[in-house]
C-alpha positions in Angstrom: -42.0 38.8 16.9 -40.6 35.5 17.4 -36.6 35.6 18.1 -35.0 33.2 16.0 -32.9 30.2 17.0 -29.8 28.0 15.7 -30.8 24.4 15.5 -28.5 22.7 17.5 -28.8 19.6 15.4 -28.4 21.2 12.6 -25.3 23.1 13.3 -23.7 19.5 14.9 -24.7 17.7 11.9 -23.2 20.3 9.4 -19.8 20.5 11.5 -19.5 16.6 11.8 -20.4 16.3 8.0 -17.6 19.5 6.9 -15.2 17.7 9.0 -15.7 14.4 8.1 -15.3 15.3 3.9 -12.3 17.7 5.1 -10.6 14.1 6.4 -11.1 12.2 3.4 -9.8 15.3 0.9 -7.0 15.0 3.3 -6.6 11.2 2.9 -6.7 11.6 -1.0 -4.1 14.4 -1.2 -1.6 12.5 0.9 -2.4 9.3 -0.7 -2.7 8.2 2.9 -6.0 6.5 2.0 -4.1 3.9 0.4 -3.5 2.6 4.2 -7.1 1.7 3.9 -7.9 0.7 0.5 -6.7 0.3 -2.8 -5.8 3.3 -5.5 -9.0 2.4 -7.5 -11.5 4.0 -4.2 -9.9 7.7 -5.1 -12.8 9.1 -7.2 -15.4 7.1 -4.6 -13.5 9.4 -1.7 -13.7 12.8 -3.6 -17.0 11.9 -4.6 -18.0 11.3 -0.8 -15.8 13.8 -0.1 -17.7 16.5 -2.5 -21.3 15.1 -0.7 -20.3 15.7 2.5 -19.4 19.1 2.0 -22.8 19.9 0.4 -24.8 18.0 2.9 -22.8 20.4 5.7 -24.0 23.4 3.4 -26.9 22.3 3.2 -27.4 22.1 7.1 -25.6 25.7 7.2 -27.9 27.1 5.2 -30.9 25.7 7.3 -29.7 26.9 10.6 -32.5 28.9 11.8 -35.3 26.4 10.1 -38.0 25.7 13.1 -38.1 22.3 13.5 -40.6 20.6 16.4 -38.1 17.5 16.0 -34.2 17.4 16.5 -33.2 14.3 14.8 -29.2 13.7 15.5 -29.7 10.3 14.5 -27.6 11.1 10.6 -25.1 13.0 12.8 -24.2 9.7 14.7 -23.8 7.8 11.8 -21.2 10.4 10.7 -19.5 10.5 14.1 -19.0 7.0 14.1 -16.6 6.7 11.3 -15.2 10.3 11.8 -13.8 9.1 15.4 -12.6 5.9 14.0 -10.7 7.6 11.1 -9.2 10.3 13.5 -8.0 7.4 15.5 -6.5 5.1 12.9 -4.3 7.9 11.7 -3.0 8.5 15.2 -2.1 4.9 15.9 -0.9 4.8 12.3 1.3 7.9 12.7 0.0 9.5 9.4 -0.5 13.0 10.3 2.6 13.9 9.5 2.4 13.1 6.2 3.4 16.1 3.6 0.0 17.3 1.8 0.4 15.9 -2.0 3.6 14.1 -1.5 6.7 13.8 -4.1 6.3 11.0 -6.9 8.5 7.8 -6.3 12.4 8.9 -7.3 13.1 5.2 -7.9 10.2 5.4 -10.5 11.8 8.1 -12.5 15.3 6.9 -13.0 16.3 7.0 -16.8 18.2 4.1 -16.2 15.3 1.3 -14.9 12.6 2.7 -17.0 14.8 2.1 -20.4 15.6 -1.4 -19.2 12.1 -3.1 -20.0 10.9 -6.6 -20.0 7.4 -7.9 -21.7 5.6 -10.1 -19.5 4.3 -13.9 -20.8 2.7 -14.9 -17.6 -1.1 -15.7 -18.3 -3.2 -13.0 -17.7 -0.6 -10.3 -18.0 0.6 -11.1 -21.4 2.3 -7.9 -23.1 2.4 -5.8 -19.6 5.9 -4.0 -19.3 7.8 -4.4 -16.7 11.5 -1.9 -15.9 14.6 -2.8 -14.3 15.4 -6.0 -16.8 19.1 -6.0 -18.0 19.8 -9.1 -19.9 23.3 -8.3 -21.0 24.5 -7.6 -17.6 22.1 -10.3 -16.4 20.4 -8.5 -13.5 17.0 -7.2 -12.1 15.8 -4.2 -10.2 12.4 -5.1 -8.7 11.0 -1.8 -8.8 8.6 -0.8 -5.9 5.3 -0.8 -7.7 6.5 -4.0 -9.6 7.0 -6.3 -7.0 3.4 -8.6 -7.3 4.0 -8.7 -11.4 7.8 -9.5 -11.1 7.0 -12.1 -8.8 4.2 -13.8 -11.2 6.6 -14.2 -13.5 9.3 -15.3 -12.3 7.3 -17.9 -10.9 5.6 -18.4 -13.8 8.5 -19.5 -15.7 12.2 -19.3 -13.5 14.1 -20.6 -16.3 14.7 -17.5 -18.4 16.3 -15.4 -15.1 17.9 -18.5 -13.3 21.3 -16.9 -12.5 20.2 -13.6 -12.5 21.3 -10.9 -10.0 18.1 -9.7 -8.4 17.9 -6.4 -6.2 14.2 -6.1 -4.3 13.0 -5.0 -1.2 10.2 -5.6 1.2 10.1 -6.1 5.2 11.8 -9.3 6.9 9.6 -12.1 7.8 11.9 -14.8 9.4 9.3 -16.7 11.2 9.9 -20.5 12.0 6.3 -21.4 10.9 7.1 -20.5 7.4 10.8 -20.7 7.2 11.8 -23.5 9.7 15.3 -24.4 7.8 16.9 -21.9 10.0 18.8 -19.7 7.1 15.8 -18.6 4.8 13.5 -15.5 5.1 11.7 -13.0 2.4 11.5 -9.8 2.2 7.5 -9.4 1.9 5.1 -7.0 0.3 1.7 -6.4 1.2 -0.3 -7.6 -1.4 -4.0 -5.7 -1.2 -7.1 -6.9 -3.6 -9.6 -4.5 -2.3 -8.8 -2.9 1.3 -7.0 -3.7 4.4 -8.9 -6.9 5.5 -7.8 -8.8 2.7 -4.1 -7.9 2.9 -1.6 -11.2 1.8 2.0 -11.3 2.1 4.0 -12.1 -0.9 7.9 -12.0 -1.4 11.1 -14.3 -2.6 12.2 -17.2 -0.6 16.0 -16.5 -0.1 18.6 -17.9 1.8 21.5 -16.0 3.7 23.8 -17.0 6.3 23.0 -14.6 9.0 18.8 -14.8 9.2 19.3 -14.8 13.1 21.0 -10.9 12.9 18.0 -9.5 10.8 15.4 -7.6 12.3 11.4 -9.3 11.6 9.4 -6.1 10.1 12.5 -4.1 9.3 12.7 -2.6 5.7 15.5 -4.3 3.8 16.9 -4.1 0.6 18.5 -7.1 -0.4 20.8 -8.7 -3.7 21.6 -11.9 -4.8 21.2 -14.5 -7.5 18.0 -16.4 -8.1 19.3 -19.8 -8.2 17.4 -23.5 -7.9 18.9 -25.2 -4.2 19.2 -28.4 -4.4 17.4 -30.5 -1.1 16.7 -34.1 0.3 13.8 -34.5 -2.5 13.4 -31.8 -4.9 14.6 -28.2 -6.0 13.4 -24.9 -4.9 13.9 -21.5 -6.4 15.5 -19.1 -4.1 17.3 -16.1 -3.7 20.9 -16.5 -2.6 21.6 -13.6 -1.0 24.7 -11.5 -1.4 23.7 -8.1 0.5 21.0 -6.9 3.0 20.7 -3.3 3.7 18.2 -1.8 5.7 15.8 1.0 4.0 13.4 3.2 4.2 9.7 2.5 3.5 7.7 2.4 0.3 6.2 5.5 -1.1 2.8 3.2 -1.6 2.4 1.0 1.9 1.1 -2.1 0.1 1.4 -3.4 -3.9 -1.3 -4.2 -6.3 -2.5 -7.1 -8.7 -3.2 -4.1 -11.4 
């Protein structure tokens, strides 16, 4: 009688493929996969997710087949991106990440989400937006809203010209963008599709001490959206009132949807 054997390629194959659908379960319940690519790719990453488990299941089940071939060629091409997603999360400091996270606080104040705005800006007519207090004449950019806020306001400044506007977003103060000296923006990350197509967005705004802010650092910052008068024309900015540092977005990045 014949002893049986394990398949060693079967057995690597089926571990690599478990672990490898275990990861991107993991990424989709920590919302971590939105370091990578936008929230529209979750049912694409529980689908793959759900494959890879039966494919490693499948190789389980087929442990003792005789086989005259062992082909690890398919368990390569799992390895591959298994090693470079355990790596990005180290560099990216993700694994600490709570498993299904807390919603947004911000998000759920009675307050902002009563104090709505209807967009006008082409291509997002009738979206509403939170935060919009006319009487008091201010606006909370909420995290989410950033990119639509943004639209339009630039859109069409006159209706919020005097404005007091609260947002947030990291500091870029770099001279190739800002070279007046006394102007930065707090930036978002605005993502299309994944991470290689990543484009910063934020308010121009002027304050007195750019040289005493941080670059990258998470700010939240208030002041009045006002046009500045220079040699040859007018530009809207932000004059700035406050800056506070803060604590990162629940999402990393903002989207145009």
């Amino acid at each position: 009688m014949t002893k049986r054997a394990i398949n060693p390629a079967r057995l690597a194959e089926g571990c690599v493929a478990l672990v490898l659908g275990l990861g991107l379960l993991w990424l989709a319940a920590t919302k971590n996969y939105q370091h990578y690519v936008t929230p529209r790719t979750m049912p694409y990453l529980y689908f793959a997710a759900a494959a890879l488990v039966v494919m490693a299941v499948y190789n389980f089940s087929n442990l003792f087949a005789l086989t005259h071939v062992r082909n690890y060629t398919q368990m390569l091409a799992l390895l591959i991106p298994l090693i470079l997603l355990g790596s990005s999360t180290y560099v990216e400091q993700l694994w600490d990440a709570p498993l299904f996270p807390a919603g947004n606080a911000a998000l759920e104040s009675p307050t902002l989400l009563d104090e709505t705005y209807t967009m006008t800006a082409s291509g997002y007519e009738g979206r509403v937006l939170h935060g919009y207090d006319p009487e008091h004449q201010t606006l909370t950019v909420m995290e989410d809203e950033t990119y639509f806020w943004l639209t339009e306001i630039y859109t069409d400044a006159t209706p919020f010209l005097g404005f007091e506007i609260t947002t947030m977003g990291q500091v870029l103060k770099d001279e190739k963008y800002f070279p007046e000296g006394d102007t930065f923006s707090p930036i978002r990350k605005l993502m299309t599709c994944c991470v290689a197509d990543l484009f910063s967005i934020g308010f121009k705004c002027q304050y007195d001490d750019v040289a005493g802010l941080t670059a990258d650092e998470w700010v939240t910052i208030t002041g009045k959206l006002q046009m500045v008068d220079l040699e040859e024309y007018q530009e809207m900015r932000i004059v700035v009132d406050s800056v506070t540092p803060c604590s990162p977005p629940d999402e990393p990045y903002v989207y145009a949807y």
